[in-house]
C-alpha positions, 0 to 999 in steps of 0.5 A, a space after each residue: 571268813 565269808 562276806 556278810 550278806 545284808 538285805 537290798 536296803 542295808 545294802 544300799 545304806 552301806 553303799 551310799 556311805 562308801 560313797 561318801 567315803 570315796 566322794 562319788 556324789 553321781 553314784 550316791 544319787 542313784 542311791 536316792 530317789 527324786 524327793 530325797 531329803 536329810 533332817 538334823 534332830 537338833 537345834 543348830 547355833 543360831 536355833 533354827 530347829 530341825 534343819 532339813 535338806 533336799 538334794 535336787 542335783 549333783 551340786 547339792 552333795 558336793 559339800 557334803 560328800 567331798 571331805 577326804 579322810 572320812 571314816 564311818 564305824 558302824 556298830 548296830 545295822 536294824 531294819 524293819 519294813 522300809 526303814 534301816 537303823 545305823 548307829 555309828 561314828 563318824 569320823 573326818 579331818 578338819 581341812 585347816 587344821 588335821 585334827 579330826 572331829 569324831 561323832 556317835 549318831 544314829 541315822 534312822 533312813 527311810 526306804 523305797 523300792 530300794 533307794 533312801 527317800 527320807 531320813 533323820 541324822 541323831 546327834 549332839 552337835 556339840 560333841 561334833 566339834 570337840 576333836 573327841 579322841 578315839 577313846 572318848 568316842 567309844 565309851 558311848 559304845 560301852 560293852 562293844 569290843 569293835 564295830 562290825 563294819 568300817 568304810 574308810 
C-alpha cells in the first residue's frame, strides 16, 4: 500500500506529534514559528478559563513532550487556508501508577509558511483523568472501524 501524501501544513502537524511521541523537543520547535502559543478551550480545577501557553525555549516543551509510552489515533485530518483540524485520542501511562489515561480532542492549529503559530486544544479535562478503556474511548467515535493514522 502506497504512503498517503498529505499537504505541507498536515505534514507538519503529523510531524510534530511524532515528535511528541518520540520527546524530540529541539525538532517540534523547528516546527513552530517564534510567537508560538497553545490555549486549552476549558476551565481548569482551580477555574482559571482558557489557559494558554507560550513556548519560548527548549525548556519550556520538556514537560510536555517527555512522557514515554505516548500514542496519538488520529481519526479525521481537515484543512482550509492556514488552518488543520485533528480530531484524535491521546493516549500516555501515568509515571507512578501504569495506567494509561486516554482522551477524545480536536486540535484546531493555525498555520504560517508552513510552521504551527497558534492553536486551540478541545476536551473534557474530566474525561482526561478517568483511565477510560480503549473501549470506552471510542465509542466517541462511533461508526469508525479504526483511525487512519496512529503515532506511537
Amino acid at each position: 500500500m502506497p504512503k498517503q501524501k498529505y499537504s505541507k501544513n498536515i505534514q507538519a502537524v503529523i510531524d510534530i506529534l511524532r515528535d511528541e511521541v518520540r520527546g524530540d523537543t529541539r525538532s517540534a520547535l523547528r516546527k513552530m514559528t517564534g510567537n508560538y502559543t497553545m490555549t486549552w478551550v476549558y476551565e481548569t480545577p482551580t477555574g482559571k478559563l482558557f489557559p494558554r501557553a507560550k513556548v519560548s525555549k527548549d525548556a519550556d516543551l520538556d514537560d510536555a513532550y517527555v512522557i514515554r509510552g505516548r500514542k496519538y489515533e488520529i481519526y479525521h485530518l481537515s484543512e482550509s487556508k492556514g488552518v488543520v483540524m485533528v480530531e484524535l485520542i491521546e493516549s500516555y501511562p501515568d509515571p507512578d501508577t501504569g495506567k494509561v489515561y486516554r482522551t477524545p480532542l480536536v486540535l484546531v492549529l493555525e498555520m504560517k509558511n508552513g510552521k504551527i503559530e497558534t492553536g486551540r486544544h478541545y476536551c473534557d479535562p474530566r474525561l482526561s483523568y478517568r483511565h477510560l478503556t480503549p473501549a470506552e474511548v471510542r465509542k466517541a467515535f462511533a461508526g469508525k472501524t479504526k483511525p487512519i493514522l496512529v503515532i506511537e
